[in-house]
C-alpha positions as CSV (number, residue, x, y, z in Angstrom):
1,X,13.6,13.6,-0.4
2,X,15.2,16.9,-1.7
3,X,17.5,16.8,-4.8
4,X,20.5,17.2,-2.9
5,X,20.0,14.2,-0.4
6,X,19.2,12.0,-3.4
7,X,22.6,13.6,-5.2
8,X,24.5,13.2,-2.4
9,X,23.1,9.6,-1.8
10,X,24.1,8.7,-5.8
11,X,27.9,10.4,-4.7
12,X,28.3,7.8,-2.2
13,X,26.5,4.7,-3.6
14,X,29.5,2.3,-4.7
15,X,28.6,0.1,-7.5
16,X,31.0,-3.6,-8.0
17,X,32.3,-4.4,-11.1
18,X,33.0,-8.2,-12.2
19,X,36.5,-7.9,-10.8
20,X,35.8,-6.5,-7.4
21,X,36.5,-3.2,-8.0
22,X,33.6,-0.4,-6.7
23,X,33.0,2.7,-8.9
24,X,30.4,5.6,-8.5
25,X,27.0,5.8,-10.0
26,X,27.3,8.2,-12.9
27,X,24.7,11.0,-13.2
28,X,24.2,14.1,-14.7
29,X,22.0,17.4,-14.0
30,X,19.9,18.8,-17.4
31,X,18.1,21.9,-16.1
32,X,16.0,20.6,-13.6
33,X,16.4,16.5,-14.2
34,X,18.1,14.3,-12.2
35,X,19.5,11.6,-15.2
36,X,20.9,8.7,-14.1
37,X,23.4,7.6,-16.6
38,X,25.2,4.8,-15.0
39,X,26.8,2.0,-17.3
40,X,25.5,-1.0,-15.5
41,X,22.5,-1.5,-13.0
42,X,21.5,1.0,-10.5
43,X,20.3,-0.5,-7.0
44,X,19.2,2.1,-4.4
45,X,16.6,-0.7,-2.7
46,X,17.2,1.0,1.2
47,X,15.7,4.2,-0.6
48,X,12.1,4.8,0.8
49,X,11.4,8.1,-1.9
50,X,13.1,9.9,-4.6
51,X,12.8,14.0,-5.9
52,X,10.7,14.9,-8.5
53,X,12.3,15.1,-12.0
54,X,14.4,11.8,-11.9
55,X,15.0,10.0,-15.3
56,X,16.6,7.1,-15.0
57,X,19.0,6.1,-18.7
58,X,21.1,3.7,-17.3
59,X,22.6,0.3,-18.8
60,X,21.1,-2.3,-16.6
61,X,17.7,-2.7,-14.3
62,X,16.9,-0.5,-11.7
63,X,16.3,-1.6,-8.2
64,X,14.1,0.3,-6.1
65,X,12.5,-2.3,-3.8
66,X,11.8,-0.1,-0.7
67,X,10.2,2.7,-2.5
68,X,6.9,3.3,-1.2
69,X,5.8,6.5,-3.8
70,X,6.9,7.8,-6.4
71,X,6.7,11.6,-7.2
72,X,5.2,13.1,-10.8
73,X,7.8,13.6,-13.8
74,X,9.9,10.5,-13.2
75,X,11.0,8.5,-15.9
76,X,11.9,4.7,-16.5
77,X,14.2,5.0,-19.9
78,X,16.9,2.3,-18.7
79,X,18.0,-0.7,-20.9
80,X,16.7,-3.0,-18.1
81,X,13.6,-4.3,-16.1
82,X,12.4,-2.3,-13.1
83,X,11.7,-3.5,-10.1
84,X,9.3,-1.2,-7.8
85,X,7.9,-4.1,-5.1
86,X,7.0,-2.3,-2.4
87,X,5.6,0.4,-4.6
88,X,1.8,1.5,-3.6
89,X,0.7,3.8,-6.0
90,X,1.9,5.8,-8.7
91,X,1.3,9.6,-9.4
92,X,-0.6,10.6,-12.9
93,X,3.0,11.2,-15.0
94,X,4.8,8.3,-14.6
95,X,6.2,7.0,-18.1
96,X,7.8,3.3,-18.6
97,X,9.6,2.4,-21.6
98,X,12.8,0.9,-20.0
99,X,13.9,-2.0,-22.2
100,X,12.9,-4.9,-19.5
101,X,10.1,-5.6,-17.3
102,X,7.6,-3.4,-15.1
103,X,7.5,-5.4,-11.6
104,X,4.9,-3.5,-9.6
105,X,4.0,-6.0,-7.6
106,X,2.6,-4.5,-4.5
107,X,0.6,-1.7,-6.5
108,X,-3.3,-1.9,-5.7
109,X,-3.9,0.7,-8.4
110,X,-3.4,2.7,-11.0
111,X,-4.6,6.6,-11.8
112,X,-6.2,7.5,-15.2
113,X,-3.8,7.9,-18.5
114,X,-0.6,5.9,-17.5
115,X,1.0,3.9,-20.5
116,X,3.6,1.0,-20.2
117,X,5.4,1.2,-23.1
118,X,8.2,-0.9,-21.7
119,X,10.0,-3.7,-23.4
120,X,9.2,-6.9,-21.2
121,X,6.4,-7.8,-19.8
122,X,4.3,-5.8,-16.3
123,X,3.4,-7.8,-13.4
124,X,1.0,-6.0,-11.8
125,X,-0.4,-9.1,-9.3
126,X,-2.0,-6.9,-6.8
127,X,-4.0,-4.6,-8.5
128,X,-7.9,-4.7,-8.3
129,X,-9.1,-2.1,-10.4
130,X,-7.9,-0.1,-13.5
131,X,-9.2,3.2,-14.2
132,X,-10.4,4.2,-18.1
133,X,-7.7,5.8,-20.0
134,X,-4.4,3.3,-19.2
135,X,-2.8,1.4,-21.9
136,X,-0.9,-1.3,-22.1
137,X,1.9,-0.7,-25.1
138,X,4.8,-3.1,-24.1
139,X,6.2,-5.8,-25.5
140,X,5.9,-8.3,-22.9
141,X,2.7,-10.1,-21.1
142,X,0.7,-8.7,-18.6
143,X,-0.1,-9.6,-15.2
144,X,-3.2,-8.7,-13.7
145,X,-3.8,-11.9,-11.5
146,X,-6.2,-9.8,-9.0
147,X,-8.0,-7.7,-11.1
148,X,-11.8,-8.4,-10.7
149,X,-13.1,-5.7,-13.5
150,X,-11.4,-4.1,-16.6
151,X,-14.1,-0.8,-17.6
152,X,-14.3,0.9,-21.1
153,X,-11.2,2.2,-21.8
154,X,-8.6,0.6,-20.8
155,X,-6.8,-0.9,-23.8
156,X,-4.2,-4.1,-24.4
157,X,-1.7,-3.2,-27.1
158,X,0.8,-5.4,-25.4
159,X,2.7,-8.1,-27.7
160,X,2.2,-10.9,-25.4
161,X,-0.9,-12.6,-23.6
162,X,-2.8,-10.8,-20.4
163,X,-3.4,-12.8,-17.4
164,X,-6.5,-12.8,-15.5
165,X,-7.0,-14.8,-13.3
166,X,-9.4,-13.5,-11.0
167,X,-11.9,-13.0,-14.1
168,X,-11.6,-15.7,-16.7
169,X,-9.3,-18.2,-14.7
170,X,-6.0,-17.9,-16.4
171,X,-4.7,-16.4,-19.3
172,X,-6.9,-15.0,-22.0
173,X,-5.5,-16.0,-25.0
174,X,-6.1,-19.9,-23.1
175,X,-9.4,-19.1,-22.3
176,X,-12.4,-21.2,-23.7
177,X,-14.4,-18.2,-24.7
178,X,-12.4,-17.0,-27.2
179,X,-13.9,-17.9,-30.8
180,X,-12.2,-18.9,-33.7
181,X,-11.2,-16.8,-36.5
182,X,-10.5,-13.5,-34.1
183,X,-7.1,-12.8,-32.4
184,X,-7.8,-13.3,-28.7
185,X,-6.5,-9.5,-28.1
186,X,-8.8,-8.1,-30.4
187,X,-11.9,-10.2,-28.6
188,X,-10.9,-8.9,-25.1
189,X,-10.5,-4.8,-25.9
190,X,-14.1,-5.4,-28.2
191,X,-15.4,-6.8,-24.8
192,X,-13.5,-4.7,-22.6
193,X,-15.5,-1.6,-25.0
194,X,-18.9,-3.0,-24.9
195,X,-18.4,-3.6,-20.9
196,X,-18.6,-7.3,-20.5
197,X,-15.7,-7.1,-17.8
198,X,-17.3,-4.3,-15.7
């Protein structure tokens, strides 16, 4: 999708306010960002892609639940959760730190170096492998129901549990390997280091 299609597709998009009334999605062009500055939520779920160079500043959540890629140098910096659900990958770039979730649910995985440094939590359900190198910096939990390995390198900063089902049964800080005295997060990434999860 070229810039102007996905301008011309935000000049048409009619948002409803609580009365009824439709208004436009506001937006503004900084050099060569696209910054969507709406004062509410922003749902655009029939779009399939968007340009490169769209940052998204808005109010509310963003909906994008047909989106099947994403293109480098987009940013997530809305007060809301983001939902990406038919989302397959992700290009090396990609920054999260919207104020709400990170709902990647279809996402198998990841490339090297991305960090969530969202607000809520990251469902990632259908991802299998993580590459070294990403980080988990939000403030939320972390789903990783289908993950089978975690290598050296990838780090939880998150504020809230990780789920892993498909390695230790259920969530870590439940699990009954964790040993008293040490903060179940700092257990995992000293076992995620030394490669127990490979």
């Amino acid at each position: 999708m070229t810039r102007e299609e996905f301008i011309e597709i935000l000049e048409k998009t009619k948002m409803f306010a609580s009365d009824g009334e439709p208004y436009k999605v506001n937006y503004k062009i900084k050099g060569d960002k696209i910054i969507v500055t709406h004062k509410g939520s922003v749902y655009l779920d029939a779009l399939t892609s968007i340009p490169p160079g769209v940052e998204f500043r808005n109010e509310g959540s963003v909906w994008l639940k047909s989106l099947t890629s994403l293109t480098p140098g987009v940013e997530f910096r809305n007060e809301g959760s983001v939902y990406l659900d038919a989302l397959t990958s992700i290009p090396p770039g990609v920054e999260f730190k919207n104020k709400g979730g990170v709902n990647l649910n279809s996402l198998t995985s990841l490339p090297p170096g991305v960090e969530f440094s969202n607000e809520g939590n990251v469902n990632l359900g259908s991802l299998t492998s993580l590459p070294p190198g990403v980080v988990f910096s939000n403030e939320g939990y972390v789903n990783l129901n289908s993950l089978t390995s975690i290598p050296p390198g990838v780090v939880f900063k998150n504020e809230g549990s990780v789920y892993l089902k498909s390695i230790i049964g259920g969530w870590f800080q439940d699990w009954k390997g964790n040993i008293k005295g040490i903060e179940p997060k700092v257990l995992l990434n000293g076992m995620i280091k030394k490669g127990v999860f490979i």
